[in-house]
N, C-alpha and C positions, 0 to 999 in steps of 0.2 A: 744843186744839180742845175744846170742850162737846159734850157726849151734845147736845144739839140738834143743834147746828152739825156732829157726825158722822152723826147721822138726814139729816139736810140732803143731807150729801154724796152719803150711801148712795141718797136719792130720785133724786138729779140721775143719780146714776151707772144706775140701771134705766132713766130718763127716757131718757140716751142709748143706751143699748145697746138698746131696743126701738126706738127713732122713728128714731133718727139713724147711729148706728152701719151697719145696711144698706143704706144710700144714698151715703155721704159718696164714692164714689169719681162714681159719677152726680149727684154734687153740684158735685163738683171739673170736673166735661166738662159742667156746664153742663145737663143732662138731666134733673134732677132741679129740680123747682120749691122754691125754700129755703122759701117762705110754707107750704108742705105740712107743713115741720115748724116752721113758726113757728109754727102754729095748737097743733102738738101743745104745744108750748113754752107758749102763753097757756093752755090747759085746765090745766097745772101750775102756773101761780104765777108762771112763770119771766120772763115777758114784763114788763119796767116793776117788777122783783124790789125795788127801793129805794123804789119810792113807798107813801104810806100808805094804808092802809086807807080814808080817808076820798074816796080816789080810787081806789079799787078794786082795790089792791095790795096785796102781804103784808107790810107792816111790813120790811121786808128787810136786812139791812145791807152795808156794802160789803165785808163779808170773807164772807159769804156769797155775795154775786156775783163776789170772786176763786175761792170754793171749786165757786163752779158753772158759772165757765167754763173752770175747768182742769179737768172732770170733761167737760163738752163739748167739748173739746180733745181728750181721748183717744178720743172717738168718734166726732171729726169730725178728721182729720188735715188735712184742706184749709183748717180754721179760718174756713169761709162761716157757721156757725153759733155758735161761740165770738162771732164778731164781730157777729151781727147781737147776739147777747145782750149786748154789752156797748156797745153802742150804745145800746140799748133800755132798762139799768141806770143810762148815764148821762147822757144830755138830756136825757130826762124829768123826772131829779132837779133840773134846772136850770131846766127850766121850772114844776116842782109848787116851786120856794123862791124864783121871783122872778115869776112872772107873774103877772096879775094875774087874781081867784077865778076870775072869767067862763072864762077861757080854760082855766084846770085842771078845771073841772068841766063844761068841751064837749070837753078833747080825752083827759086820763087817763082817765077810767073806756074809754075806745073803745080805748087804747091794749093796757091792761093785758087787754081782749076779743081781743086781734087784730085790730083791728079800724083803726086808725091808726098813724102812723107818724111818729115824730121824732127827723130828721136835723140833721147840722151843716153849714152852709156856708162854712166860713171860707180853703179856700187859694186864694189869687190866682198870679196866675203871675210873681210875683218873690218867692213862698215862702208856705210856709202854718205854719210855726211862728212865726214874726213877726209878731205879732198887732200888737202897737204901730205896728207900720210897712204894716198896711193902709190901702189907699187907698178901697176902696168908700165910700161916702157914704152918709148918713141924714139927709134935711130934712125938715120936716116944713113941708106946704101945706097950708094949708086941713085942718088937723087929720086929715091923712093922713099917713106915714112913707111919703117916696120916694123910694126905693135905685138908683144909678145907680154901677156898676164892673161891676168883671170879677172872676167866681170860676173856677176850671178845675177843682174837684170840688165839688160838694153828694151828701151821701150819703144813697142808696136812692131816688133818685124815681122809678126803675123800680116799687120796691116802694109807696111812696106813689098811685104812679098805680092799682095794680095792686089796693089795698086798698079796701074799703066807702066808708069816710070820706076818706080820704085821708092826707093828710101834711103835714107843716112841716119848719120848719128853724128850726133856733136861727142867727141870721143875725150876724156877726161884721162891723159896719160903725164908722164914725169920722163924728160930729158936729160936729165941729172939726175946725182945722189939723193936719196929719201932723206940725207941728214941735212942738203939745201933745202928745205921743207917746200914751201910755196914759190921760192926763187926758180927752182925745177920744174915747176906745173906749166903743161901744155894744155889747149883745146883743140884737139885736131877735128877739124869737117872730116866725114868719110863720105863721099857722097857716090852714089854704084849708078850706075844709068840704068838698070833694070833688075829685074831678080836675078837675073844669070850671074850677078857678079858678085851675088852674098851666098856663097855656099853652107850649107845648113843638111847634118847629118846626127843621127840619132845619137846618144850619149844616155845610156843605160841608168847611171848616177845623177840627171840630170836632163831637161824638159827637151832640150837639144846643144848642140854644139857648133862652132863656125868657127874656118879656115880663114882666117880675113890678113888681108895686106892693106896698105892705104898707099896711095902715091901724093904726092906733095900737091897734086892739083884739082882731082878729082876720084877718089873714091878707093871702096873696098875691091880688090882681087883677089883671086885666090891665092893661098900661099901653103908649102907644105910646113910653116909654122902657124902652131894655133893658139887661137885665145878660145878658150871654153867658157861658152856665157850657157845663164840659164836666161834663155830667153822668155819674156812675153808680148 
């Protein structure tokens, strides 16, 4: 480890032990709001830790966001906060190396603020490490991307709903035949400007439901076709 990268450690390690450390059991029962110390988390750096500077992030690398979520792990034994930082360390990274500028420079700088939120969509309910063998679909009409299957987790739209700007999802769908296996696999960004544009209604069989459209440039709209996620 480098004299930086142990400076590094030693910040994360007071990071946790002031903000996170007296909460984490009223974190674990659910009593505690996790965004309370996500905010502290974006006032340090810590939020979007891998993206660059030119999106409002510390230049970060990814052994620095293992050293500062095993330093957030000892403070947070419930691991609600290890996880939201390393959620936050790695879709963002995925979306600031392949999206396209428009969309890195409307949704990172908000992120790396606390200010937005991006999640991943990817497990269906006949698995979710089997990416090649997702069945959600991505056509594009009329120069719109429109997503029609079933997810049974997209992660945070609690939190996405609950934030300024809102949230997205790095959306794991197939363009093609399930029989071109991974030759078919897409990553669509969905990225919504605010809650208004993730519609979310109760679903009896399941924790809720959403009407989502995506467009080719930016984000979820409403659509009267659904993908039925269980969210959390």
């Amino acid at each position: 480890m480098s004299r930086e990268e142990a400076l590094f450690r030693d910040s994360v390690r007071e990071v946790g032990e002031r903000y996170v450390k007296p909460h984490w059991v009223e974190l674990d029962e659910g009593k505690y709001p996790i965004l309370e110390v996500a905010s502290k988390l974006a006032e340090h750096g810590l939020i979007g830790l891998t993206l660059s500077s030119r999106y409002g992030g510390p230049d970060g690398t990814f052994l620095m966001a293992s050293i500062a979520a095993e330093e957030l792990a000892y403070a947070d034994p419930s691991l609600a906060v290890p996880v939201y930082f390393l959620l936050e360390a790695a879709w963002p990274f995925i979306v600031q190396r392949y999206a396209r500028e428009s969309v890195k420079e409307e949704v990172l700088p908000r992120l790396t603020r606390g200010e937005a939120w991006v999640g991943i969509a990817s497990t269906e309910p006949q698995g979710g490490s089997d990416v090649a063998g997702e069945r959600t679909e991505a056509r594009l009409v009329d120069g719109r991307w429109l997503l029609t299957g079933e997810k049974n987790m997209v992660t945070g739209v609690s939190i996405a709903l609950a934030l300024p700007y809102g949230g997205g999802f790095v959306t794991v769908t197939r363009t093609g035949p399930i029989a071109n296996s991974s030759a078919a696999m897409e990553a669509i960004r969905n990225v919504p400007s605010g809650p208004p544009y993730l519609e979310l209604r109760v679903n009896p069989t399941k924790p809720c439901s959403a009407s989502l459209e995506a467009t080719s440039s930016i984000g979820y709209l409403p659509s009267s076709n659904s993908t039925q996620c269980g969210l959390t």
